[in-house]
C-alpha positions as CSV (number, residue, x, y, z in Angstrom):
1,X,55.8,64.3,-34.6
2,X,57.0,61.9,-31.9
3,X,54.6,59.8,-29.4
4,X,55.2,60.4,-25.7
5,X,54.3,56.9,-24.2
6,X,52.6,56.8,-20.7
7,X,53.6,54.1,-18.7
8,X,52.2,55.3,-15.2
9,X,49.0,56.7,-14.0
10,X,48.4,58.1,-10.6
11,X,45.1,59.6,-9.1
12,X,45.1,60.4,-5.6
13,X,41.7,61.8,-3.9
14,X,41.6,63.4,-0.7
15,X,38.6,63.6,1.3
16,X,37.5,67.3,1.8
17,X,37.5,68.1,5.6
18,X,40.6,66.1,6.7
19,X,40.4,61.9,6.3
20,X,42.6,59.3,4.7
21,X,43.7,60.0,0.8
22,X,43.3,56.7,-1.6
23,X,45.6,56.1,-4.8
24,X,44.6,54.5,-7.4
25,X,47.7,53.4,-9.7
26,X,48.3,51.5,-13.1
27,X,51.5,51.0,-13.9
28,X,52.8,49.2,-17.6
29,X,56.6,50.0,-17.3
30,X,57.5,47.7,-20.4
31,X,54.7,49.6,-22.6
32,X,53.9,47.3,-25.2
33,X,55.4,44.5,-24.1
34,X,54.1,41.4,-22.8
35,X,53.6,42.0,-19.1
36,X,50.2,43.3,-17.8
37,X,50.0,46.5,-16.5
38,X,50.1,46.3,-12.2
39,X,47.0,48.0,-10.9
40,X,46.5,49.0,-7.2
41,X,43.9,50.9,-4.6
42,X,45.3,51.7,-1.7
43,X,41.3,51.9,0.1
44,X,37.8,52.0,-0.7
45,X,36.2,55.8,-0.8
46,X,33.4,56.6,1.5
47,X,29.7,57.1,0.0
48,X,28.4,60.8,0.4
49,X,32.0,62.2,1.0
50,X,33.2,64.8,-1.2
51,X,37.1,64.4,-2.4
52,X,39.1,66.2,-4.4
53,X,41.8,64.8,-6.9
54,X,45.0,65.3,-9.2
55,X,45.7,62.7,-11.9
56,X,49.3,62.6,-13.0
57,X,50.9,61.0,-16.0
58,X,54.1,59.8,-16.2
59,X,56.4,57.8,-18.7
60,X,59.0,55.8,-16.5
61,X,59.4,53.3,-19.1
62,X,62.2,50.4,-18.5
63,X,65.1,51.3,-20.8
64,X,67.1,48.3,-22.7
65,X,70.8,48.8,-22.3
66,X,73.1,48.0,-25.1
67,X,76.1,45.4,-24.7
């Protein structure tokens, strides 16, 4: 059975009754390798608000070409 590697996560919570969403992203396109993975939040969320989410998982992992 083959692995899938995950290179990207994505979670994105909107704020129940209309507001601004926030994204919170890790990215590790070269998978094991030796570069960290790049982490960013687009905002801070709002105490007492109520958001809802979806979390997606995705492999964009760089491909080496062969010369």
């Amino acid at each position: 059975m083959e692995n899938e590697v995950i290179t990207t996560v994505t979670a994105v919570y909107t704020p129940v009754g209309g507001g601004t969403a926030i994204t919170l992203e890790s990215k590790d396109l070269d998978g094991d390798g030796p570069n960290a993975p790049l982490i960013s939040v687009s905002g801070n969320f709002v105490q007492g608000k109520t958001y809802t989410g979806v979390v997606t998982f995705l492999n964009k992992q760089l491909v080496q070409q062969k010369t």
